[in-house]
C-alpha positions, -999 to 999 in steps of 0.1 A, spaced: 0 0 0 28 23 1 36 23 -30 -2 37 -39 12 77 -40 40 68 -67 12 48 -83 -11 82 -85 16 106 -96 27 77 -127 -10 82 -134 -12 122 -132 22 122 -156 1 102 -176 -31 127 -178 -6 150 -186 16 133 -214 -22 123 -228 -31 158 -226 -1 169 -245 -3 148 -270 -37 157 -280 -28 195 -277 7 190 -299 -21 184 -331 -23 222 -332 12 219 -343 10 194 -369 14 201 -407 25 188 -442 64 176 -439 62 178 -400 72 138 -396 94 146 -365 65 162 -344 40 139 -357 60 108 -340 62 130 -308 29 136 -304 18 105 -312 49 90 -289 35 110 -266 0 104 -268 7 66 -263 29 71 -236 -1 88 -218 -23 65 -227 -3 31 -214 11 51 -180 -28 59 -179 -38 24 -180 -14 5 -165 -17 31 -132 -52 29 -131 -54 -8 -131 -28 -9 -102 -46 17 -82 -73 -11 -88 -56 -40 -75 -41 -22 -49 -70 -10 -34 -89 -37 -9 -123 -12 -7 -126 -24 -47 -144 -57 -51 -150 -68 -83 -149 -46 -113 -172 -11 -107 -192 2 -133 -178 35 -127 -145 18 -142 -165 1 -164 -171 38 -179 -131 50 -173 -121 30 -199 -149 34 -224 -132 69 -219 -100 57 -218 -109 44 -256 -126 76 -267 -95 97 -263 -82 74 -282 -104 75 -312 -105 110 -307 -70 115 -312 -72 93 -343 -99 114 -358 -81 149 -354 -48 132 -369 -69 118 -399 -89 153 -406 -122 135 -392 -122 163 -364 -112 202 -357 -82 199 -334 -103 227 -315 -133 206 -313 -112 178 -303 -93 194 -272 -129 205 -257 -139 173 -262 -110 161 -246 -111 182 -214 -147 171 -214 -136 139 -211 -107 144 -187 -135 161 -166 -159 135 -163 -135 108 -155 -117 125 -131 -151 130 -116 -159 92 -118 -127 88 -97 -131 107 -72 -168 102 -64 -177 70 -76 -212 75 -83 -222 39 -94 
């Protein structure tokens, strides 16, 4: 259990590396190949430290029995940002629309975390 705080700050770099990534898209263009592997290196990075943290916090927490349908919903979002990102890369999406979307997103499952409300 004492490793749960280093668990939650791998997970907060990853909301941020996520974040990043998807904000980086307002930088992409024609003949930009070095900062589209970034941001998409650093989308995924978000995405697996985001993952693999939360379903540690899971393991490690003895409250959690079974699998909640609050988490249930953290990782339909989990997959969202994923598509979403996908979208805006292949001209599916605004980046602008995207990022709100995005935040919108980062909202409601930081609000699923933190309250739990089924």
């Amino acid at each position: 259990m004492e490793y749960i705080l280093h668990i939650k700050v791998l997970h907060l770099v990853g909301a941020f590396c996520l974040f990043a990534g998807i904000g980086g898209l307002f930088g992409i263009g024609e003949n930009r190949n070095q900062i589209n592997r970034a941001v998409a290196s650093l989308h995924g990075l978000g995405l697996l430290l985001l993952f693999l943290t939360g379903f540690a916090m899971q393991g490690l927490n003895k409250a959690i029995v079974g699998f909640p349908m609050w988490l249930t919903v953290k990782i339909v979002l989990w997959i969202a940002m994923v598509l979403i990102f996908v979208f805006i890369k292949r001209a599916k999406m605004s980046t602008f629309a995207g990022i709100i979307i995005s935040i919108l997103i980062g909202g409601v499952a930081a609000y699923l975390c933190l309250f739990k409300p089924f």
